[in-house]
C-alpha positions as CSV (number, residue, x, y, z in Angstrom):
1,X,-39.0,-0.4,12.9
2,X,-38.9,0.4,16.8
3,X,-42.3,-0.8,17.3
4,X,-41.9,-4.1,15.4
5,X,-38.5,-4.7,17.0
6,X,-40.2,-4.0,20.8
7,X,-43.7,-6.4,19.4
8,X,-41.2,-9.2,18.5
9,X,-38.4,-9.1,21.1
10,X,-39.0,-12.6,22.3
11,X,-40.4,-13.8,19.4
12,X,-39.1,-17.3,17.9
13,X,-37.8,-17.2,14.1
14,X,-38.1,-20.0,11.6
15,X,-37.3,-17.5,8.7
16,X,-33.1,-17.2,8.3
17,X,-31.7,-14.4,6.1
18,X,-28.6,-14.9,3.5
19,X,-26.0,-16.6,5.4
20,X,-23.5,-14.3,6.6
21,X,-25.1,-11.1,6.5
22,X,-25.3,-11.2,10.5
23,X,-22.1,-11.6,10.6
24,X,-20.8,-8.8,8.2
25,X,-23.1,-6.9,10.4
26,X,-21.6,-7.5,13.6
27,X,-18.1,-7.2,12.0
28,X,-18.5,-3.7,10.8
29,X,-21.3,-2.3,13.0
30,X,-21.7,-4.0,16.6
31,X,-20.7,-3.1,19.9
32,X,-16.9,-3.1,20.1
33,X,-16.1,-3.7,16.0
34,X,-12.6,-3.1,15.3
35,X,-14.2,-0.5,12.9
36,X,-14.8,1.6,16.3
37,X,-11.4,1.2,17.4
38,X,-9.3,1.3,14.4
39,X,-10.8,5.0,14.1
40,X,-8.0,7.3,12.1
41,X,-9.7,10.9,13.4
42,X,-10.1,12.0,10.3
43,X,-10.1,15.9,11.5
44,X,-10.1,17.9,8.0
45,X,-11.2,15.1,6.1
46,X,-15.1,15.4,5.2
47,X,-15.9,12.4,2.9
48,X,-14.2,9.5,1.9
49,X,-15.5,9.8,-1.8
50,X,-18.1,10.8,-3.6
51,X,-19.9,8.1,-6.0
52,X,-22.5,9.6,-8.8
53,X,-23.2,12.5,-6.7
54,X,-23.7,10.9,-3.4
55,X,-21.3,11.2,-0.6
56,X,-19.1,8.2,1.3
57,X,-18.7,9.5,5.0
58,X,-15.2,9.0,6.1
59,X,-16.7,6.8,8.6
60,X,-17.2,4.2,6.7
61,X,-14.0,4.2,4.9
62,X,-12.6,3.6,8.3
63,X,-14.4,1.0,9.2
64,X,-13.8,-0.8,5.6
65,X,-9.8,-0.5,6.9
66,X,-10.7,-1.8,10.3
67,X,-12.0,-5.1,9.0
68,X,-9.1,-5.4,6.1
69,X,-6.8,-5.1,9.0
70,X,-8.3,-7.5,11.3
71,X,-8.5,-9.9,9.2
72,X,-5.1,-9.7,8.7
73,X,-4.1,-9.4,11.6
74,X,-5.7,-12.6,12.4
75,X,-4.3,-14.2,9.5
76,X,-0.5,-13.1,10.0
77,X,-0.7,-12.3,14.0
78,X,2.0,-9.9,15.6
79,X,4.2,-10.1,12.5
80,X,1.1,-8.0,10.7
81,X,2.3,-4.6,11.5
82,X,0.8,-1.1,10.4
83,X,3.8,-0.4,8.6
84,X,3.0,-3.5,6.8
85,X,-0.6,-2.6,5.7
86,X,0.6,0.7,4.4
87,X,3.2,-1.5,2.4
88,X,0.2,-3.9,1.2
89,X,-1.7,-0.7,0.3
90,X,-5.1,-1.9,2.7
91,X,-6.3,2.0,2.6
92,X,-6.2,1.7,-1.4
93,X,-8.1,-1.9,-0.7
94,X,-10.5,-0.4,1.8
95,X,-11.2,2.5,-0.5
96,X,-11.9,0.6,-3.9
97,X,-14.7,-1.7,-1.9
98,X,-16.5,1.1,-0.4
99,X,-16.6,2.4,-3.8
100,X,-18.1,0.0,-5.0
101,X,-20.3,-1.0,-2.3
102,X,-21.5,1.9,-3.2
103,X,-22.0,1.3,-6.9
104,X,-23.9,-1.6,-6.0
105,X,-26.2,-0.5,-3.9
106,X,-27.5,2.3,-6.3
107,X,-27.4,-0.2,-8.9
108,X,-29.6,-2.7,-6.4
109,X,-32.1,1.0,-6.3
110,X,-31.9,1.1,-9.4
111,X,-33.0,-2.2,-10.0
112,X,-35.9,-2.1,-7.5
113,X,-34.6,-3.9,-5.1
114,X,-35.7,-3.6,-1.1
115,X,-35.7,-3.7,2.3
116,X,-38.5,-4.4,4.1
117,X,-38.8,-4.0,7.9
118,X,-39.3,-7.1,8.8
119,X,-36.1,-8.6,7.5
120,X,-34.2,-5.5,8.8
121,X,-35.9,-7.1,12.3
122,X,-35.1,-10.4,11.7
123,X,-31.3,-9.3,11.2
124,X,-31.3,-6.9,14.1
125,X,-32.5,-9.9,16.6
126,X,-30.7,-12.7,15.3
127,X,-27.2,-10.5,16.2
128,X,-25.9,-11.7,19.2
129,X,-24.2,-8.5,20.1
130,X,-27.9,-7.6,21.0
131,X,-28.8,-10.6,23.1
132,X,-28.8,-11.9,26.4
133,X,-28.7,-15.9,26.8
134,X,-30.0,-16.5,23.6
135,X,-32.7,-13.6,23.8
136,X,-33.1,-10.0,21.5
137,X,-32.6,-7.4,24.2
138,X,-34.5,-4.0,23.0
139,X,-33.0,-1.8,25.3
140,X,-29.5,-3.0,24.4
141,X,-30.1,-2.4,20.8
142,X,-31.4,1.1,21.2
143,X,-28.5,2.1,23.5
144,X,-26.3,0.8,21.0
145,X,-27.5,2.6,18.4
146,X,-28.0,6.2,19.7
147,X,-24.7,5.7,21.1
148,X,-22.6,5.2,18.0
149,X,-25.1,6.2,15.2
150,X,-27.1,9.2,16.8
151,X,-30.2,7.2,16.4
152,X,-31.9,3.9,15.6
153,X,-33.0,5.3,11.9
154,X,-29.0,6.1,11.2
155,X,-28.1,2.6,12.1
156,X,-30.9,0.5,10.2
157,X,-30.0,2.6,7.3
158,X,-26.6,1.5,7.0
159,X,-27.9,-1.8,7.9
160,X,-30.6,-1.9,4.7
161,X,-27.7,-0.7,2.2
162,X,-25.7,-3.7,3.7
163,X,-28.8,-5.7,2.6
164,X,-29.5,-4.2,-0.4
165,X,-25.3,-5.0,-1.6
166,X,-25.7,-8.7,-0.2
167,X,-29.5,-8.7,-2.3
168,X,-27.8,-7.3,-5.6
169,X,-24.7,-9.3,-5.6
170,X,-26.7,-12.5,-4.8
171,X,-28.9,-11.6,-8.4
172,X,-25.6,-11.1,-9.7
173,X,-24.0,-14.6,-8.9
174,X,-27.6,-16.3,-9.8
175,X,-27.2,-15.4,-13.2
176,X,-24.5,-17.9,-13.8
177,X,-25.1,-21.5,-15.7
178,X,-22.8,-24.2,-15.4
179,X,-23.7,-26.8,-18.0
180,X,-22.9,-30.1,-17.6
181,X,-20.9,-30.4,-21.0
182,X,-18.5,-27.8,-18.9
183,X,-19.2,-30.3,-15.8
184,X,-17.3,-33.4,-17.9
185,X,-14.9,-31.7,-19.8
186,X,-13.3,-30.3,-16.0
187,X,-13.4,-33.5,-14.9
188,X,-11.9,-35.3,-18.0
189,X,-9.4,-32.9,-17.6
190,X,-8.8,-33.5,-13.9
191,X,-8.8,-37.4,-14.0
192,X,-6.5,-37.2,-16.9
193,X,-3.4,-37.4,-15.6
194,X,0.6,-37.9,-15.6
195,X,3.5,-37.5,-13.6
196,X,7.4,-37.7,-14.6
197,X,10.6,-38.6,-13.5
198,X,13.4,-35.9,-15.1
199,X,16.7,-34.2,-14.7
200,X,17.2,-31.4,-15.1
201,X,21.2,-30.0,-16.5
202,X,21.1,-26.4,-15.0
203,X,22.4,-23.6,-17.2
204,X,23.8,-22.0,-14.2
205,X,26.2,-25.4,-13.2
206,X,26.9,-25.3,-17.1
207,X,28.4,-22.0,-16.7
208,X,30.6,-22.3,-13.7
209,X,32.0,-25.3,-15.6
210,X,33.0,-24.0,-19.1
211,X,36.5,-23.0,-19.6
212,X,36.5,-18.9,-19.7
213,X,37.2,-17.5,-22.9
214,X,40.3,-15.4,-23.6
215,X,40.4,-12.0,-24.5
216,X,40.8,-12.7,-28.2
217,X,38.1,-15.1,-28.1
218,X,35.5,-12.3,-26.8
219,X,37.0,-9.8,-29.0
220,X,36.1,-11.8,-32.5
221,X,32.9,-12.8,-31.2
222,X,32.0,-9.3,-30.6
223,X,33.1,-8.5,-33.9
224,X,30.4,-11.7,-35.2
225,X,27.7,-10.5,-32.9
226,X,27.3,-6.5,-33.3
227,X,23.3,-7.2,-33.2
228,X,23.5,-9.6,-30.1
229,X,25.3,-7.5,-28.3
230,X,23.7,-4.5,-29.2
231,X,19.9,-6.3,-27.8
232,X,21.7,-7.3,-24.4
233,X,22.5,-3.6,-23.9
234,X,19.0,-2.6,-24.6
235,X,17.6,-5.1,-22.6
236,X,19.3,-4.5,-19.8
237,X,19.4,-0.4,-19.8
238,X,19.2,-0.1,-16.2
239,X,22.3,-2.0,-15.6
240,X,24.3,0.2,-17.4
241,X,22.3,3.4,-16.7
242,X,22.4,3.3,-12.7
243,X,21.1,6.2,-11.1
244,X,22.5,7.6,-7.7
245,X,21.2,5.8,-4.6
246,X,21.9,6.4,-0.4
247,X,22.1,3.5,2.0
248,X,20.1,5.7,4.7
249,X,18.8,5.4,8.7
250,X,15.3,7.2,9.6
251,X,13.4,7.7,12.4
252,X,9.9,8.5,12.7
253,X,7.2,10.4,14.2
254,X,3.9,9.3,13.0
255,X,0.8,12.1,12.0
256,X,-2.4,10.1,11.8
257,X,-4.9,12.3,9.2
258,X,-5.4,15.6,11.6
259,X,-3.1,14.5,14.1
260,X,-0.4,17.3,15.9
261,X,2.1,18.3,12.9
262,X,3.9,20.6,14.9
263,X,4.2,17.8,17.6
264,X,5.7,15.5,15.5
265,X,8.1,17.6,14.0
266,X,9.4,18.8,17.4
267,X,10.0,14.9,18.2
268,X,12.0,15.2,15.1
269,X,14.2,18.4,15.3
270,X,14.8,16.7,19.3
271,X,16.7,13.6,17.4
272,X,18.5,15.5,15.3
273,X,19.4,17.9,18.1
274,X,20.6,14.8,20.1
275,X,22.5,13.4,17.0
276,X,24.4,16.6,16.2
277,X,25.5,16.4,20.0
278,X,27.1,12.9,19.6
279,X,24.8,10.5,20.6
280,X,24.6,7.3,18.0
281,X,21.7,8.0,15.4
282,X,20.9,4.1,15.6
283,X,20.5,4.6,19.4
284,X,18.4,7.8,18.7
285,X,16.0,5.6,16.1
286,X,15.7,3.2,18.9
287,X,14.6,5.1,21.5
288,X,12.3,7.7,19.4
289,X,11.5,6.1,16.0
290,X,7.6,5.3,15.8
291,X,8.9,2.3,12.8
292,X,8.2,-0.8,14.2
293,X,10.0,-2.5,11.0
294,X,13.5,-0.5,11.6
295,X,14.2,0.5,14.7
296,X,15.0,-2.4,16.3
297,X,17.7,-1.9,13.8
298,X,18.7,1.7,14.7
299,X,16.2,2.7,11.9
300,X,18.0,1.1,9.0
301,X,16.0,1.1,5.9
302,X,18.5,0.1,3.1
303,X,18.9,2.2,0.0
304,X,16.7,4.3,-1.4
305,X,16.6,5.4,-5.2
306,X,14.3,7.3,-7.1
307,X,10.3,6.2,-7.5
308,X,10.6,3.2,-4.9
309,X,10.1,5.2,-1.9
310,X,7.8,8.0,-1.0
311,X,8.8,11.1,-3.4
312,X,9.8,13.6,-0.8
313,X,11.4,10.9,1.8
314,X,13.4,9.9,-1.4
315,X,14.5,13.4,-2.7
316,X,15.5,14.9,0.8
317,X,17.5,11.0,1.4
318,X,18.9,11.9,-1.9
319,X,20.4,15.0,-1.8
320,X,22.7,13.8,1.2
321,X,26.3,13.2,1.4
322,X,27.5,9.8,3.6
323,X,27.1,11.2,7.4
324,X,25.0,14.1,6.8
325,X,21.9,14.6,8.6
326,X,18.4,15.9,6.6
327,X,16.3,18.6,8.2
328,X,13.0,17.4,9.4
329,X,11.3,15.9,6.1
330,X,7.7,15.5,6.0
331,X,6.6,12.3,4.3
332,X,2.4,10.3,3.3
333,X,3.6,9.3,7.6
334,X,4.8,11.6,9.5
335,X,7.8,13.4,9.6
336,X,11.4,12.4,9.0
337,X,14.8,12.5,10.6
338,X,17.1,10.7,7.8
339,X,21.2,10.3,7.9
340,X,23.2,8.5,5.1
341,X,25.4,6.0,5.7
342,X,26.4,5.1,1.9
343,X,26.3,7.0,-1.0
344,X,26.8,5.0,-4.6
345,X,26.9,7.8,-7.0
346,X,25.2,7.9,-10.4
347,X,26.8,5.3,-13.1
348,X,26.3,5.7,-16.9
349,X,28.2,2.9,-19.3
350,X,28.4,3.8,-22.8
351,X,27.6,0.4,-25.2
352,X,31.3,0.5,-26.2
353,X,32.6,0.5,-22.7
354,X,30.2,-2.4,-22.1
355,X,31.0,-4.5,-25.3
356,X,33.8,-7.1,-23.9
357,X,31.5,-7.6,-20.9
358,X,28.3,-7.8,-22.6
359,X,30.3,-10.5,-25.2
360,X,32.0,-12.7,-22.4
361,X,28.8,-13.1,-20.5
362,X,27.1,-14.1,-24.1
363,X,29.9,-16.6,-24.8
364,X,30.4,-18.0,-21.6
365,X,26.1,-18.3,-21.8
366,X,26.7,-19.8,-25.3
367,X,29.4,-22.5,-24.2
368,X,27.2,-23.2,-21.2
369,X,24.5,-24.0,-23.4
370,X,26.3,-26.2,-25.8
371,X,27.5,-28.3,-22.6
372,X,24.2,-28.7,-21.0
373,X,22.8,-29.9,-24.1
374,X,25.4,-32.1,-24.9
375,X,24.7,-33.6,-21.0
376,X,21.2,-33.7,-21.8
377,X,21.5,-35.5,-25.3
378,X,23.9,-38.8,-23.1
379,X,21.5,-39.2,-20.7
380,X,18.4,-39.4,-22.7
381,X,20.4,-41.8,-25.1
382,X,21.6,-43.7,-21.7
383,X,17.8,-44.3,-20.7
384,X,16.4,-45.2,-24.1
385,X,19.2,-47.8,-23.7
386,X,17.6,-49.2,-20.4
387,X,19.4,-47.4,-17.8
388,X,17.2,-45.7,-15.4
389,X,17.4,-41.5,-14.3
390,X,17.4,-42.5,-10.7
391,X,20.4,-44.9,-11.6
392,X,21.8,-42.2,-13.8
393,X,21.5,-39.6,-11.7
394,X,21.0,-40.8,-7.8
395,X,19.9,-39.0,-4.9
396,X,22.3,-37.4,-2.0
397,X,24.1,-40.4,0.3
398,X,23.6,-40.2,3.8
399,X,26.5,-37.6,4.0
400,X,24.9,-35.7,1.4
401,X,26.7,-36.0,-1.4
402,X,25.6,-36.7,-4.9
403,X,27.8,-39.0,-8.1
404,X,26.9,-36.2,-10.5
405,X,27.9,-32.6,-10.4
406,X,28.7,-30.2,-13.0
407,X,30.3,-26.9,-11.8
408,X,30.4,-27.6,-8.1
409,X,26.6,-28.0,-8.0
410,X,25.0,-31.6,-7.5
411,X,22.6,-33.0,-10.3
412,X,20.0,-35.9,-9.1
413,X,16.8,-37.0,-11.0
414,X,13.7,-35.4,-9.5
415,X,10.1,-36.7,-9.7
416,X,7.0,-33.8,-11.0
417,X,4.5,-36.0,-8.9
418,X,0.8,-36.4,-10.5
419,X,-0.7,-33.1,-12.9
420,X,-3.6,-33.1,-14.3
421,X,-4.1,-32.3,-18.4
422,X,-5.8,-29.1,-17.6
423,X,-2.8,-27.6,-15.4
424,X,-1.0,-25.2,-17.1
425,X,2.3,-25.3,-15.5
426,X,4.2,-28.6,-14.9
427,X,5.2,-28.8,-11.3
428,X,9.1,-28.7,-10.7
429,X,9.5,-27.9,-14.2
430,X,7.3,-24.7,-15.2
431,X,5.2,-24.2,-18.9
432,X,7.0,-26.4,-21.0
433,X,4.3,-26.8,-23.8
434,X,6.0,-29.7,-26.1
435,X,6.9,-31.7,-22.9
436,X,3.2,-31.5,-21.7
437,X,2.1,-32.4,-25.0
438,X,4.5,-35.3,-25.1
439,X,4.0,-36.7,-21.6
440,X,0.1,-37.0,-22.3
441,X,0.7,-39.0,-26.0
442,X,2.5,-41.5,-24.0
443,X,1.6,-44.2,-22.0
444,X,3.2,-45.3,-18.3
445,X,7.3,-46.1,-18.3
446,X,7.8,-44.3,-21.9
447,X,11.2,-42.4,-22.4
448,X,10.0,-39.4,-23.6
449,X,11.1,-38.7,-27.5
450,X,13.5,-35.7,-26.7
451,X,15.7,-33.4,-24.9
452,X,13.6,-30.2,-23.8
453,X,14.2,-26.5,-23.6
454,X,13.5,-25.0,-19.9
455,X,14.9,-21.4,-18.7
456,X,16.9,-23.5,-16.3
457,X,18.4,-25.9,-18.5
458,X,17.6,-29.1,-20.9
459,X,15.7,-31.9,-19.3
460,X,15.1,-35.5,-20.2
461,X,12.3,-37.1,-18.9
462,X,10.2,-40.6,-18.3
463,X,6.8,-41.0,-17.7
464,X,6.0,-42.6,-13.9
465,X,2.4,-42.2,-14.1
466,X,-0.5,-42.4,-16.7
467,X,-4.3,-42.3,-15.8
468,X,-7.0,-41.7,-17.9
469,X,-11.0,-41.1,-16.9
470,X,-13.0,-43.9,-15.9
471,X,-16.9,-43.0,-16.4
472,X,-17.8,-44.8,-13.2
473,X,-16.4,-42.3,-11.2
474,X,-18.1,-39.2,-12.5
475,X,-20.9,-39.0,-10.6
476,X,-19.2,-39.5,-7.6
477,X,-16.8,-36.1,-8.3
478,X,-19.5,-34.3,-10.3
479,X,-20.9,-32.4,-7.4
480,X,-17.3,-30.9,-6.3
481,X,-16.2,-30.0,-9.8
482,X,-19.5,-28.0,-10.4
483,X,-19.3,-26.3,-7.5
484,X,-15.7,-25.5,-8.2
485,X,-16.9,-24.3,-11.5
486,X,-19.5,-22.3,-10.4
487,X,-17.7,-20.0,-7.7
488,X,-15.0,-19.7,-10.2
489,X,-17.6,-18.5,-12.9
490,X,-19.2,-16.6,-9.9
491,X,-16.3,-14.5,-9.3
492,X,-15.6,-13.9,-12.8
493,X,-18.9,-12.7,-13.6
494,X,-19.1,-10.7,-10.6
495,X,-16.1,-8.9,-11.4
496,X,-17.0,-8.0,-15.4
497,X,-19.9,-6.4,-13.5
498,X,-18.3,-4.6,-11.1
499,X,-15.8,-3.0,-13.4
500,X,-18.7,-2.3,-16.1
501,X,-20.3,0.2,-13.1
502,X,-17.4,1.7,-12.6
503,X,-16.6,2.6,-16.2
504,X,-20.1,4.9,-16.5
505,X,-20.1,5.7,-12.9
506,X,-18.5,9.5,-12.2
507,X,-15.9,8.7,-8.6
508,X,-14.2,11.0,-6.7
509,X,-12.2,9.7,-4.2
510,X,-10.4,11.8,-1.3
511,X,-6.6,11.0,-2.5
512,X,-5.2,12.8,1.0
513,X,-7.0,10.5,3.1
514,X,-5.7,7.0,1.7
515,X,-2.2,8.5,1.1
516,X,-2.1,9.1,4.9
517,X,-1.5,5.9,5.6
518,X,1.1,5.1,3.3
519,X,4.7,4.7,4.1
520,X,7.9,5.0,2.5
521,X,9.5,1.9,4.1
C-alpha cells in the first residue's frame, strides 16, 4: 500500500467511503487519540481476550476504554470522574465490544468480505490527522505509523478489520424491510391521540389522614388475616432479616494493572501510622486519599453491607468495631485504609414478633384505601354533574396554597398533556390499561366512565384532547416514521445477530484486567 499511498498523495478523490469510518479511525488510531493517552500499562497482562482461538491484544482493549471515556467525559464534563466509570462498569463495556468487534470481523472473513488497497488509501488520505492545509502528507503518515504501530503494515491492518466490522455490520443493517403496512399503522398510531385532565387522591395523604387503629383493633385483624400477614412477611424478608452493616471512612492509594503494590501499600500503612498518632482520619483521607468522590468528605463512604461493595473492602469494613482502624486492605483499586464510624449490628425478627406491626401497617393501608376511594367516587360524581376538576380541585394561589388537602398534603387537578395510542405509559399517570382503553373510546370533553386503580391512588379523569388521523397528512410524516422504524428494526436485528455469534463462538476474556478498574465506592 506504500507505493499507492506515495503515487496518489495529491491526488483529488470523488470516491467517499461509509460515512464515519474516518472518523472512528481518527478516534481510536490517530495522532494524539485518547486511546494513546488513556494507556493502563498493562505490565503482566498479555491479551485482553481471546475470541475462537485468536488473540485481542490488550492494546486494543485500552483504546476501546479510551473512547468510552471520552465520550463521556464529553458528555458529563468534570463531574465524569474515574471513580465514576468504574461505578458505570466502562471496562466491562469496552471489553464486550472488542469482543465482538472481533466476532464480526471473522464473521465478515467468513463471509468473503474485503479490503482492497485502494479503499484502505482512500481512508488513509481523507484523515486529516495526516494532512497539511487540505493535502495527504506521506511522510506524516509513515512517521505516524512506525511510531505507534512498529510499521505501516501493523497499522493498515487494524485499519482493514475496522473496515471489514463497518462492511459486515452495514450487510447486516441492509437486510432489514420496512413495509409500508408497518409505515401506516406507526403513524395511525402516532396521530391518534388524547390527552386528560385528572386528579389524582394519593394513598400516601390517605394514610396520614385515617384515624390510627387501637391495639384491639390490630389484634382482631391479625386474628382475620393470618395469610395477609403471613405474605407481607415474605415479601418483605429483608426487612426483618437485616444483616450487620458499618458506616465506614476510606482512603485510597490507587494500583493501575502492574502499577507499584508495595508503593501503594506503604502510602497506606503511612495513614494509618498518622491516625494511630492522633491526627483526624478525615484530615488524613483528605490529604492522602486518591478518591476523588470521598475525600473532599474526609473519605466518607456510607455503609457498607455484604455483596454491594467490593468483597474484600466489604469483609475487612466488616469485621470492625465503631473507631477501629483496618490493616491495609487490598481491593479490584488499590489498597485500603478503612475506620468505622457506625456499627448497626445484625437484626433478625421472628413473624410473631412482627405480627402487630405487619397488621397496623395493613389496616392503616386498608383504611387509607377505603378513604381515597370514597374521595375519588365524589369527585367523579361532582364532574358528571357539570362541575369541572380544575374547579374541584384548583391549582396553588399566589402564596402557594391549595383548597384541597388530605393528610397535610395538597391535592390539585393535573393535566397528562397529548399521548399517542401507541405509548405504553400514560404520562403523569403510568400503565393504567382500562384508563388508556377508556380515554381513546371517548371523544373530546367526556367524563371518563370510572374511578381508576393507580399505585399512587384512585384517579378520575376527563378527556381535554381527541385527534384522530387525517390521510392528507401521511405523506408529509411518512419519511420520518420509516426512518424511525428502520433504525429501530436496525438495532434490533443487529443485536439478535450479535448475540447469535456469541452463543457458538468459544471467549475467553482476561477477568483480572477489567476488574482492575473497578471500585468499591
Amino acid at each position: 500500500m506504500l507505493d499507492v499511498l506515495r503515487s496518489n498523495a495529491k491526488s483529488t478523490f470523488t470516491w467517499i467511503i461509509v460515512i464515519g469510518i474516518v472518523v472512528v479511525f481518527a478516534i481510536n488510531f490517530g495522532p494524539g487519540s485518547l486511546a494513546k493517552q488513556q494507556s493502563t500499562h498493562p505490565g503482566e497482562q498479555t491479551y485482553a481476550a481471546k475470541v475462537n482461538g485468536a488473540v485481542v491484544p490488550v492494546s486494543e482493549w485500552e483504546r476501546q476504554y479510551g473512547q468510552l471515556y471520552s465520550l463521556a467525559r464529553a458528555q458529563m464534563g468534570e463531574a465524569f470522574t474515574r471513580e465514576l466509570a468504574d461505578q458505570l462498569g466502562l471496562g466491562r463495556q469496552a471489553m464486550e465490544q472488542v469482543v465482538d468487534r472481533q466476532l464480526v470481523i471473522q464473521e465478515a472473513k467468513k463471509r468473503g468480505l474485503a479490503v482492497s488497497k485502494q479503499e484502505l488509501t482512500r481512508v488513509v488520505q481523507e484523515d486529516p490527522s495526516f494532512q497539511e492545509n487540505g493535502q495527504f502528507r506521506f511522510e506524516v503518515y509513515e512517521d505516524y505509523a512506525r511510531r505507534s504501530y512498529g510499521s505501516p503494515a501493523k497499522l493498515e491492518a487494524v485499519l482493514k478489520d475496522q473496515l471489514l466490522f463497518r462492511k459486515m455490520m452495514i450487510a447486516v443493517r441492509e437486510t432489514v424491510n420496512v413495509p409500508e403496512s408497518e409505515v401506516r399503522a406507526a403513524w395511525e398510531s402516532d396521530a391518534d391521540r388524547a390527552a386528560l385532565s385528572f386528579v389524582r387522591i394519593p394513598l400516601a395523604a390517605a394514610e396520614a389522614a385515617v384515624k390510627p387503629p387501637t391495639d384491639a383493633e390490630v389484634t382482631a385483624f391479625a386474628d382475620a388475616n393470618a395469610d395477609r400477614i403471613q405474605k407481607a412477611y415474605d415479601d418483605e424478608r429483608a426487612r426483618w432479616d437485616q444483616k450487620r452493616k458499618v458506616r465506614v471512612r476510606h482512603v485510597l492509594a490507587r494500583v493501575a494493572p502492574g502499577g507499584d503494590e508495595a508503593a501503594a501499600r506503604k502510602k497506606i500503612e503511612e495513614a494509618k501510622a498518622r491516625v494511630e498518632k492522633g491526627e483526624g482520619f478525615a484530615k488524613v483521607a483528605a490529604a492522602l486519599s486518591e478518591d476523588e468522590n470521598t475525600k473532599d468528605r474526609g473519605g466518607e463512604i456510607g455503609f457498607v453491607s455484604e455483596g454491594l461493595f467490593d468483597e474484600a473492602f466489604a469483609s475487612a469494613a466488616l469485621a470492625l468495631e465503631q473507631g477501629q482502624l483496618s490493616d491495609p486492605v487490598r481491593s479490584a483499586s488499590g489498597w485500603h485504609l478503612i475506620q468505622a464510624e457506625e456499627v448497626v449490628p445484625a437484626k433478625q425478627v421472628p413473624l410473631d414478633a412482627a405480627r402487630p406491626q405487619i397488621a397496623r401497617e395493613l389496616l392503616v393501608k386498608q383504611r387509607a384505601k377505603a378513604l381515597a376511594d370514597e374521595r375519588a367516587k365524589a369527585a367523579l360524581a361532582a364532574v358528571r354533574g357539570g362541575k369541572a376538576l380544575a374547579d374541584l380541585f384548583p391549582p396553588a394561589d399566589a402564596k402557594g396554597k391549595t383548597a384541597v388537602t388530605l393528610g397535610g398534603q395538597a391535592i390539585a387537578a393535573d393535566d397528562t398533556g397529548p399521548f399517542g395510542r401507541g405509548a405504553p405509559f400514560l404520562p403523569k399517570l403510568g400503565a393504567v390499561a382500562d384508563l388508556r382503553a377508556d380515554a381513546f373510546a371517548a371523544k373530546k370533553g367526556d367524563v371518563l366512565p370510572k374511578v381508576y386503580e393507580t399505585p399512587a391512588g384512585p384517579v378520575v379523569a376527563v378527556v381535554t384532547l381527541r385527534e384522530t388521523p387525517s390521510p392528507a397528512a401521511y405523506e408529509a410524516q411518512r419519511a420520518a416514521i420509516e426512518t424511525r422504524l428502520r433504525n429501530r428494526k436496525e438495532s434490533q436485528v443487529q443485536g439478535a445477530w450479535l448475540e447469535a455469534l456469541r452463543k457458538s463462538a468459544k471467549v475467553e476474556t482476561n477477568a483480572a484486567l477489567v476488574a482492575a478498574t473497578g471500585s468499591p465506592e
